[in-house]
N, C-alpha and C positions, 0 to 999 in steps of 0.2 A: 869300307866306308859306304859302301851299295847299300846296306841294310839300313845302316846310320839314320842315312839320306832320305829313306822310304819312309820310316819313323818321323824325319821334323817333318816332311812333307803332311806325313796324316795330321800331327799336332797343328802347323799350320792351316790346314783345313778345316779343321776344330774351332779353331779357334777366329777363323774368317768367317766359318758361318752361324758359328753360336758365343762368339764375342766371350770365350770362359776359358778353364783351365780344361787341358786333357787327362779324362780319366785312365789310369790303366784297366780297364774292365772295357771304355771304350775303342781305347786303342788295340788291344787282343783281337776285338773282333773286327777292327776295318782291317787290320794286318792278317790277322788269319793264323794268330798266335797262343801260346798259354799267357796267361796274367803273371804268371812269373817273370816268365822271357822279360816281357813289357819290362816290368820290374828294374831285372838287370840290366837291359839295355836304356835304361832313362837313367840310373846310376852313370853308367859311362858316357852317356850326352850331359851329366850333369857337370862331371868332371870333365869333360872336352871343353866347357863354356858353351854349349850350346840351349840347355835347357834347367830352368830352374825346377826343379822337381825336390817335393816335398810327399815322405811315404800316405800313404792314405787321404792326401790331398789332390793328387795332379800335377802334370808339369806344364810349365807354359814357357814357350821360345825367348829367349835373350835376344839379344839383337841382332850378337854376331849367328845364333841359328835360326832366326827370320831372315837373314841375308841370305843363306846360303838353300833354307827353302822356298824362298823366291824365285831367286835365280834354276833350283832346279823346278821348279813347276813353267818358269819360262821356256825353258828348254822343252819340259815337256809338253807342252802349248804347240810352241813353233813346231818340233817336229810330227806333234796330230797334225796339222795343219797341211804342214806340206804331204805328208803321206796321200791323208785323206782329198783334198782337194788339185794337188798339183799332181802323185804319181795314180791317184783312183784306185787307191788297194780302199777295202771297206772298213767300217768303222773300228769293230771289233780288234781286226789283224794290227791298224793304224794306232791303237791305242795303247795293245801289247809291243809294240816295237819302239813307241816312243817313250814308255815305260823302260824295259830294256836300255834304251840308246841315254837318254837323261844326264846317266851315272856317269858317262862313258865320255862324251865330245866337249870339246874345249869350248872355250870362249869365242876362238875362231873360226873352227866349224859351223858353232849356232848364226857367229857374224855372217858367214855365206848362206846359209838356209836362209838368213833376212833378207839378202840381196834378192834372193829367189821369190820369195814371199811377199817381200816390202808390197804396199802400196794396197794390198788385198789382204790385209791380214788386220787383226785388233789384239794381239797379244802383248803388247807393252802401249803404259799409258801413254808416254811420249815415244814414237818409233824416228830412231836418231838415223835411219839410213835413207836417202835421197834416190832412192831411183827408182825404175817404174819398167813393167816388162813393155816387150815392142808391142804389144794388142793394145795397150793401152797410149801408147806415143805419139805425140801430136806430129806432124811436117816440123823440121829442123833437124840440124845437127847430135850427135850424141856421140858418147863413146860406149863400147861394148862393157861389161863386168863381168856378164854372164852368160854363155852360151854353150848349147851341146856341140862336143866337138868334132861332128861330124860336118857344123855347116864354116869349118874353116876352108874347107877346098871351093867357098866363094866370098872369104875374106871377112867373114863375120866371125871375128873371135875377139878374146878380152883384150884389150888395149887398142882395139882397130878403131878410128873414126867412121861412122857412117852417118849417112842422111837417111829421114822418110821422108819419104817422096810421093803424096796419094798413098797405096795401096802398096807401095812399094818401097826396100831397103834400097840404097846406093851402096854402095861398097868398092875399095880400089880396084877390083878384079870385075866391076860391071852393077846391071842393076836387075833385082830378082824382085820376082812375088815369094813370102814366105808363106805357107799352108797353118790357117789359121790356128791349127791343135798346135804349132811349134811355138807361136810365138810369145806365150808365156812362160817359156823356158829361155827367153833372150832378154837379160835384166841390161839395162843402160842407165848414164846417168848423161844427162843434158851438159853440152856440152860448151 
């Protein structure tokens, strides 16, 4: 289905930025294929219900294959995103691995890469998760969702309550300064 995917994904592209039908001649060449291939493989997204395709016409996305290349160009959105900006691999590598990973992670993996992301990110119009890393966290209450598990051994992990306090977490086990490169890998939601 990897391949499938890569296809509505180009046709959707096509078709977001020049409002038309995708040609096999132009899809060969974003894919990196013969016009043939093209061919047969828009035959079988025709018959999946994904794509209505007409010979020597073009095919253009149905609704159910606009869904499903949405949701992977979402995916692969979020995870440039975090690659590039949250773990600092560079563009190139971040672009090929979220290529890659796309095909691959659930609905609930992508929902944790939001959690991570949320609040810094513009990859869905409406972004339906509520929470905010600790750089960004006013004084008050919160609960953890997200943290590296290494700052459990001072009681910062997911489902723990803590406070900010100034400059500082609360936590049942005392109260710390975190170092500022950590603390947009600590997602909370207000509590």
């Amino acid at each position: 289905m990897e391949r499938a995917e890569e296809y509505l994904e180009a046709i959707y592209d096509i078709q977001k930025e020049a409002s038309k039908v995708a040609k096999t001649s132009e899809l060969a060449k974003i894919l990196n294929v013969k016009p043939s291939s093209v061919t047969e493989m828009l035959i079988k997204l025709r018959d999946m219900g994904y794509v209505d395709y007409q010979p020597y016409r073009g095919a253009k996305l149905t609704r159910k294959g606009e869904e499903l290349a949405k949701r992977i160009k979402k995916y692969y959105l979020a995870l440039c995103h975090f690659f590039k900006d949250y773990l600092g691999i560079e563009e190139e590598l971040a672009e090929k691995l979220s290529c890659e990973l796309e095909h691959h992670i659930t609905e609930d993996v992508f929902i944790r890469v939001c959690r991570i992301i949320s609040g810094n990110c513009n990859v869905c119009e409406n972004c339906t998760q509520e929470y905010i890393s600790l750089s960004d966290a006013d004084k008050g209450d919160y609960e953890v969702i997200v943290a590296p598990s290494y700052l459990e051994k001072i009681g910062l992990k997911p489902g723990e309550v803590i406070s900010v306090v100034d400059d500082e977490i609360e936590t049942p086990m005392g109260r710390f300064k975190i170092d500022e490169s950590v603390k947009k890998f600590v997602i909370l939601s207000r509590f």
